[in-house]
NUPA-997379 format. One record per residue (C-alpha): residue number from 1; residue in three letters; x, y, z. Coordinates in Angstrom, 1 decimal, padded with zeros to 4 digits. Each point is the difference from the previous one (the first is absolute). Example, Ala and Ser with C-alpha at 12.3 -4.5 7.8 and 13.67 -1.06 7.14 Angstrom:
NUPA-997379
+------+------+--------+--------+--------+
! resi ! resn !   east !  north !     up !
+------+------+--------+--------+--------+
!    1 !  ALA !  012.3 ! -004.5 !  007.8 !
!    2 !  SER !  001.4 !  003.4 ! -000.7 !
+------+------+--------+--------+--------+
***
This chain:
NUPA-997379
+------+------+--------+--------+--------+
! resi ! resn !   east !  north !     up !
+------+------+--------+--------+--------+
!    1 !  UNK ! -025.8 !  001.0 !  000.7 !
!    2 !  UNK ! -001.6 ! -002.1 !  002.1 !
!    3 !  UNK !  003.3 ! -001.0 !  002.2 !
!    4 !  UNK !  000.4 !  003.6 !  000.5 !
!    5 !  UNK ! -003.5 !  000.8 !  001.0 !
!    6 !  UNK !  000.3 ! -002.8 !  002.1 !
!    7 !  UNK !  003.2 !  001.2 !  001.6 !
!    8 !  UNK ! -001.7 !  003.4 !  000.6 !
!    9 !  UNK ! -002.6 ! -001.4 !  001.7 !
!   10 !  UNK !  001.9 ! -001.5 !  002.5 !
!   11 !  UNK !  001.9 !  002.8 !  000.4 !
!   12 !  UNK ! -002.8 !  001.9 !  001.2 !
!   13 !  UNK ! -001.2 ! -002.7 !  002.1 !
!   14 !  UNK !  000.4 !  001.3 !  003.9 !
!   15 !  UNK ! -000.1 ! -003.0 !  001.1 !
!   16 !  UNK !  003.4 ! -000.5 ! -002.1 !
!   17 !  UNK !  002.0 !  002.6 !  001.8 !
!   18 !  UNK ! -000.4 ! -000.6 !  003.5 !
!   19 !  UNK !  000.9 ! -002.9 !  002.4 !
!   20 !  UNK !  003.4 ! -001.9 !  000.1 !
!   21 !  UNK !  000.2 ! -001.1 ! -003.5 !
!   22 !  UNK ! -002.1 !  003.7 ! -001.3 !
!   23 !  UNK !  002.0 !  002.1 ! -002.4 !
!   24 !  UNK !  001.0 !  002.4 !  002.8 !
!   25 !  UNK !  002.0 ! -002.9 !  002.2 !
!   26 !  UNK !  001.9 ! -000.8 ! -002.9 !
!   27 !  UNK !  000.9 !  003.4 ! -001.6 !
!   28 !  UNK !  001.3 !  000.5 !  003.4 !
!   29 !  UNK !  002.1 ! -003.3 !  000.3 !
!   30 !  UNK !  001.1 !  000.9 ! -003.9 !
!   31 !  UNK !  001.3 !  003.4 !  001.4 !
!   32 !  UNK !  001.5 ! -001.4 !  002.9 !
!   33 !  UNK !  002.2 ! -002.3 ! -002.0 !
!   34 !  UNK !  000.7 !  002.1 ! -003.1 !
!   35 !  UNK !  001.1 !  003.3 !  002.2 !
!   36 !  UNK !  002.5 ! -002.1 !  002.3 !
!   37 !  UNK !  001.4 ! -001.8 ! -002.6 !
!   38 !  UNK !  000.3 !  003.3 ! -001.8 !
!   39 !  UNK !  001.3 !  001.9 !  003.3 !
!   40 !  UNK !  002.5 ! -002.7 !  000.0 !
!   41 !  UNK !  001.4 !  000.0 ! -003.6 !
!   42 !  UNK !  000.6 !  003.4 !  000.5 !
!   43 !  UNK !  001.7 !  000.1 !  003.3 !
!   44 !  UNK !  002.2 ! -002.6 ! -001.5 !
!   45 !  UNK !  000.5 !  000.9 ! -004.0 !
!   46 !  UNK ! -000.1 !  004.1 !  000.0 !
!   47 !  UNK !  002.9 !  000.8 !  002.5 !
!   48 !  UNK !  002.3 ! -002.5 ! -001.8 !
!   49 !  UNK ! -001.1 !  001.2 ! -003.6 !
!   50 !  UNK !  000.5 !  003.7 !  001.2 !
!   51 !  UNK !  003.5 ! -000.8 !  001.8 !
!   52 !  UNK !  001.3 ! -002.0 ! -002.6 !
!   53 !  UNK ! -001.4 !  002.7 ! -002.6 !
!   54 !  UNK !  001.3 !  002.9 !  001.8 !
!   55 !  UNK !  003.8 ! -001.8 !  000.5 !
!   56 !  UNK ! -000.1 ! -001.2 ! -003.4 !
!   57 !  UNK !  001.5 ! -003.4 !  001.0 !
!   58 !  UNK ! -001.8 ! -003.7 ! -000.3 !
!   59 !  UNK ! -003.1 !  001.0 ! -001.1 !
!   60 !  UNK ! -000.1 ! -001.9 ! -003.0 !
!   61 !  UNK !  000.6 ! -003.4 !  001.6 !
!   62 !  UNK ! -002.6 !  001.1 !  002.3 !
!   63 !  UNK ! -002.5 !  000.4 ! -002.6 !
!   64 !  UNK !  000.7 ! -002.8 ! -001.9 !
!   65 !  UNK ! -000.3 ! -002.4 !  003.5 !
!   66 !  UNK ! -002.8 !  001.8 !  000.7 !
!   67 !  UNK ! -001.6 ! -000.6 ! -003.6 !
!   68 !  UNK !  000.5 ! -003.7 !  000.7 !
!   69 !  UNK ! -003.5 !  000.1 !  001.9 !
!   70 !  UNK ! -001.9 !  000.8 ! -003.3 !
!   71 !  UNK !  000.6 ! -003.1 ! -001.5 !
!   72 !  UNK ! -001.0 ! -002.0 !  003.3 !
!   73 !  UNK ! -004.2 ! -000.3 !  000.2 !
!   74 !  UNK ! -001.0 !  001.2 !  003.1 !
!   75 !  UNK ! -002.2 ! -002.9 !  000.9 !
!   76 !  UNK !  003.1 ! -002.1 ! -000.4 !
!   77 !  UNK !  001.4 !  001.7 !  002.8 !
!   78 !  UNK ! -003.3 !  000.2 !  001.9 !
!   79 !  UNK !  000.0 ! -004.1 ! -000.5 !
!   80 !  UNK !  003.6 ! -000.2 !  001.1 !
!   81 !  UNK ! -001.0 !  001.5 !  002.9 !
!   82 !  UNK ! -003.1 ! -002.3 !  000.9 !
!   83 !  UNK !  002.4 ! -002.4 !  000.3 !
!   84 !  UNK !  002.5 !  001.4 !  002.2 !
!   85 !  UNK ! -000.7 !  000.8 !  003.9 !
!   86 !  UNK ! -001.6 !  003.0 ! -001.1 !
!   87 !  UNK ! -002.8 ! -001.9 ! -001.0 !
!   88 !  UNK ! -002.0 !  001.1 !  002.9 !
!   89 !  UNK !  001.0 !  003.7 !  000.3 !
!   90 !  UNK ! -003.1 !  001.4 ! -000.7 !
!   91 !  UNK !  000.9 !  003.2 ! -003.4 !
!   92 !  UNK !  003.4 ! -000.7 !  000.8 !
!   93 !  UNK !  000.6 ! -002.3 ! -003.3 !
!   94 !  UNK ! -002.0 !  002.1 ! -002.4 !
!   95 !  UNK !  001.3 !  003.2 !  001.3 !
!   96 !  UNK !  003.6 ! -001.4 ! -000.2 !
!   97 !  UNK ! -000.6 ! -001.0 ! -003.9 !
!   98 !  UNK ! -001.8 !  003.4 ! -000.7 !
!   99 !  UNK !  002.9 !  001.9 !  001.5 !
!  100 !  UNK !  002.1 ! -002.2 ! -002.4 !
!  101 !  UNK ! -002.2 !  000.9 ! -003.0 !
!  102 !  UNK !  000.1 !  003.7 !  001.0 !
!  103 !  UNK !  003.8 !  000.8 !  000.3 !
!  104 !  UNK !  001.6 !  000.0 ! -003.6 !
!  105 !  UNK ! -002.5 !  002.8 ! -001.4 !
!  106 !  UNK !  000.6 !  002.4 !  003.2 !
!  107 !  UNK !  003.8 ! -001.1 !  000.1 !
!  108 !  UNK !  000.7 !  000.2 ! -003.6 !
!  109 !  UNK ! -001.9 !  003.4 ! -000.5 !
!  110 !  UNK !  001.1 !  002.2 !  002.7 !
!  111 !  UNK !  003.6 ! -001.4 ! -001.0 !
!  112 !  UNK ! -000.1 !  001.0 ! -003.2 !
!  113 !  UNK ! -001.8 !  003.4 !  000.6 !
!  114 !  UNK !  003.1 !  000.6 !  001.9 !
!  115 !  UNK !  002.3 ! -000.7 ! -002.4 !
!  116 !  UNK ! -001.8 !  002.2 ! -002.3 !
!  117 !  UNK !  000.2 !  003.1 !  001.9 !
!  118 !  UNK !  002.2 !  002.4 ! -002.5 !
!  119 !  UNK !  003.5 ! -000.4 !  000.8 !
!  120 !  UNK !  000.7 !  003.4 ! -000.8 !
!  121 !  UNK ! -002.7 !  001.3 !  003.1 !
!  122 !  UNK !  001.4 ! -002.2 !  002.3 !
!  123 !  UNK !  003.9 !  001.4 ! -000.7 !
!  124 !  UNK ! -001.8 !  003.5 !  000.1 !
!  125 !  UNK ! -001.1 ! -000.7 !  003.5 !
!  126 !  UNK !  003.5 ! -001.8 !  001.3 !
!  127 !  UNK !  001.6 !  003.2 ! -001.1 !
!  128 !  UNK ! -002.6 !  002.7 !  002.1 !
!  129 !  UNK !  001.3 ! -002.3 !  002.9 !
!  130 !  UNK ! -002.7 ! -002.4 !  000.6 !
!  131 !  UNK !  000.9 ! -002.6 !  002.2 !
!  132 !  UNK ! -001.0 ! -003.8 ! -000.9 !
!  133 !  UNK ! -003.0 !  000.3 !  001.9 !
!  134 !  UNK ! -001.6 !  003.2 ! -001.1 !
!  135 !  UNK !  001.1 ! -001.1 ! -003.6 !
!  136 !  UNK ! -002.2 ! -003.3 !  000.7 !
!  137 !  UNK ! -003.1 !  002.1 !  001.3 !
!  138 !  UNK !  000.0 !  003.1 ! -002.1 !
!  139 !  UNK !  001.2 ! -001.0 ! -003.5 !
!  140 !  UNK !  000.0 ! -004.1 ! -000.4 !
!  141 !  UNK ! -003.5 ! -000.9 !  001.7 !
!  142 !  UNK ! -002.3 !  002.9 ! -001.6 !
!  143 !  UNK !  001.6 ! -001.0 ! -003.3 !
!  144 !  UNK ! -000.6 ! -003.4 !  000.2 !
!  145 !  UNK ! -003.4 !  000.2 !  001.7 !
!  146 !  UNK ! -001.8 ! -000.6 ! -003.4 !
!  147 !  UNK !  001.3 ! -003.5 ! -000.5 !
!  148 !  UNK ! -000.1 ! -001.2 !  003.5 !
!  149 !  UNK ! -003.5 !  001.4 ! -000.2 !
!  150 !  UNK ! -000.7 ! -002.2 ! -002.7 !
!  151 !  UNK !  001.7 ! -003.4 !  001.3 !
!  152 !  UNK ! -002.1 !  000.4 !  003.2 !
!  153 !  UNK ! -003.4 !  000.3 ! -002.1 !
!  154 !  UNK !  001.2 ! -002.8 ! -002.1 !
!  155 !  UNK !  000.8 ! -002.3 !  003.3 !
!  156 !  UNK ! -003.3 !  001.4 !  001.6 !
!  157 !  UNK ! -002.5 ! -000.8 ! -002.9 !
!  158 !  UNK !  002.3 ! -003.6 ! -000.2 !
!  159 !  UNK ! -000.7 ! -000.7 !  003.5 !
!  160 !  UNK ! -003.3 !  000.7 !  000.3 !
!  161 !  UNK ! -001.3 ! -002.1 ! -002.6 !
!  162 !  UNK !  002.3 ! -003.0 !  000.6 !
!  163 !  UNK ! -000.5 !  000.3 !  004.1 !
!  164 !  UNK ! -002.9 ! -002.4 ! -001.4 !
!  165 !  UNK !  002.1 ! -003.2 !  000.4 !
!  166 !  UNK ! -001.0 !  000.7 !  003.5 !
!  167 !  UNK ! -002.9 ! -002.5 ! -000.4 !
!  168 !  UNK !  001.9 ! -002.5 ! -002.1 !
!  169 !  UNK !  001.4 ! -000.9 !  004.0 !
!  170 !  UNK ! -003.2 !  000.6 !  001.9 !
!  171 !  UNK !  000.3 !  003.1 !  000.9 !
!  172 !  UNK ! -001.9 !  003.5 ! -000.5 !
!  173 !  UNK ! -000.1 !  002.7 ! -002.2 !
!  174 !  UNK ! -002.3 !  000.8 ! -003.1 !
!  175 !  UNK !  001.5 ! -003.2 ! -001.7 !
!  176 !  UNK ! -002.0 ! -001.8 !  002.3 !
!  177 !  UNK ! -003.5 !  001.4 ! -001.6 !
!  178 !  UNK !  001.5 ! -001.8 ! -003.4 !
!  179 !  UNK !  001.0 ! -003.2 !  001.4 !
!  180 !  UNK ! -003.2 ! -000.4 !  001.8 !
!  181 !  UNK ! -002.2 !  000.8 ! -003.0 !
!  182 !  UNK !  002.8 ! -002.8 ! -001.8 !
!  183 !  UNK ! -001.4 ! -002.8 !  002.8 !
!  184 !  UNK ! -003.5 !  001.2 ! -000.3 !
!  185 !  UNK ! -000.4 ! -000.1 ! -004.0 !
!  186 !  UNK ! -001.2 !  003.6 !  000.7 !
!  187 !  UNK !  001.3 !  002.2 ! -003.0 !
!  188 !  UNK ! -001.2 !  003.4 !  001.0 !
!  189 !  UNK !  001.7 ! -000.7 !  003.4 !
!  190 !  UNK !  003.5 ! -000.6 ! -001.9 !
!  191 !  UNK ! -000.7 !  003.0 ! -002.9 !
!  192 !  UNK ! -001.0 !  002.4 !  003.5 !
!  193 !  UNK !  002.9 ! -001.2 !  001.3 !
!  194 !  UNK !  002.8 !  000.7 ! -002.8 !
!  195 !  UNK ! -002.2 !  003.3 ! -000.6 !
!  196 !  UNK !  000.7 !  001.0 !  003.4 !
!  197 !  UNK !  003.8 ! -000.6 !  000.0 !
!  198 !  UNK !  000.1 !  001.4 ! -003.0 !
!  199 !  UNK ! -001.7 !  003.6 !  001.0 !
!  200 !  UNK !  002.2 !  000.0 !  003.1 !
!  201 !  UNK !  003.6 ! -000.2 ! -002.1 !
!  202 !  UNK ! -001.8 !  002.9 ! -001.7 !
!  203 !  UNK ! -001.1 !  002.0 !  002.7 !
!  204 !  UNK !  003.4 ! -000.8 !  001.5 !
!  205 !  UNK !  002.1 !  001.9 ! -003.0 !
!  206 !  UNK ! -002.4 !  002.9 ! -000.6 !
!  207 !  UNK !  000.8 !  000.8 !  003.9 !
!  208 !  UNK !  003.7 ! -000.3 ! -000.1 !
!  209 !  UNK ! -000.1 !  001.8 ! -003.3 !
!  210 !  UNK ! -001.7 !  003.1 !  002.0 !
!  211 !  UNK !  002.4 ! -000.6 !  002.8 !
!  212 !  UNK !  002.9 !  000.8 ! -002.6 !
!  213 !  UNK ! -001.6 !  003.4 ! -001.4 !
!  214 !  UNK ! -000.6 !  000.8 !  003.8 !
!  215 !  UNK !  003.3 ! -001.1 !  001.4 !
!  216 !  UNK !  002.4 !  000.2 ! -002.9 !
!  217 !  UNK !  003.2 !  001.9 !  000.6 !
!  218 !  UNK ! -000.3 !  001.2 ! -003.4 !
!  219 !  UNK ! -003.6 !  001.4 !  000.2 !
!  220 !  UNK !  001.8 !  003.8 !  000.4 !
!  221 !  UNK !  001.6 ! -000.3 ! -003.1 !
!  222 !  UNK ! -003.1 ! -001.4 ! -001.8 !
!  223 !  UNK ! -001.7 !  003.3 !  001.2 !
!  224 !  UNK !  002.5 !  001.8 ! -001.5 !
!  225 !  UNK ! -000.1 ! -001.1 ! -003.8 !
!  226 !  UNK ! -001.9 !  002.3 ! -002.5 !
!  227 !  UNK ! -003.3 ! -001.0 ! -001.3 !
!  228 !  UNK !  000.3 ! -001.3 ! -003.1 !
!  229 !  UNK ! -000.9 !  001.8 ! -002.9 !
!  230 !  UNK ! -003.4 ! -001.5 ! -002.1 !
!  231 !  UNK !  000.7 ! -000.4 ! -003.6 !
+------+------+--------+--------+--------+
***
């Protein structure tokens, strides 16, 4: 226990949170990173999964290239990069290598979520006359909401807590607090640090997980289900 007292102690420490290396500087650098590289894997890996999904043609192969990125460790890439011209564009490298890390759970989810809208719904639909478009929007997307939901959660909480190879390189973020306590031989500095990253992957997926009772497509028909009988 005393580690963790010691961790909470410097946690509470003011002097800890302000100032170019305080807590607040580098939650803000961790955001920075994480959202753009997040912002980024979607832009790139939700309109092909959907497409693909919705046309029902090369998503497989798309999956399975995309999948190719799990097996690859992201500070592999991140070191790759250091060694490249890149070297000296500032986030550039780590958020490159995040974006890398992020793509196969948002492309492989929101894919299959399309493929699993009932096939018997989405005939319904052609026959009332919908055209491609309103059959994308109105029937394909709300059904498949649930599981792109949960491949941006999983990406979110994945980025967030690896955005910490940051440091490795030199740069910000709340990986920084750790390697610093690392080169100091200060333990509470490195167990406040992994504490911190930690509460913020947490804090990130309770808020996306109220986001998707708030925003969900589905949310109507939720409302309209019976209470369930106690026994």
């Amino acid at each position: 226990m005393g580690v963790v007292a010691d961790a909470w102690t410097w946690l509470t420490t003011g002097a800890n949170w302000s100032g170019e290396n305080g807590v607040w500087h580098r939650l803000g650098e961790h955001l920075y990173v994480s959202g753009t590289a997040l912002a980024v894997a979607c832009a790139i890996a939700l309109p092909i999964a959907l497409y693909l999904g919705h046309i029902g043609r090369g998503g497989a192969l798309a999956v399975n290239i995309s999948n190719v990125g799990r097996s690859i460790p992201v500070f592999a890439v991140l070191a790759l990069f250091m060694v490249s011209p890149l070297r000296n564009a500032g986030y550039l490298p780590t958020i490159i290598a995040l974006v890398l890390f992020a793509v196969p759970p948002l492309l492989t989810n929101a894919y299959v979520g399309m493929r699993e809208v009932d096939r018997a719904v989405v005939e319904a639909a052609r026959g009332m006359g919908m055209s491609g478009v309103q059959l994308f929007l109105r029937v394909e997307l709300p059904l498949a909401y649930p599981m792109l939901m949960t491949g941006l959660r999983s990406a979110s909480v994945q980025v967030v807590a690896t955005a910490t190879i940051a440091a490795m390189v030199g740069l910000g973020g709340l990986g920084r607090l750790i390697t610093a306590g690392f080169n100091t031989y200060n333990t509470a500095q490195v167990v406040a640090g992994a504490l911190l990253v930690a509460v913020l992957a947490l804090l990130v997926e309770a808020v996306l997980v109220g986001l998707d009772r708030v925003v969900s497509p589905l949310r109507p028909l939720r409302a309209l289900r019976p209470p369930r009988k106690s026994v």
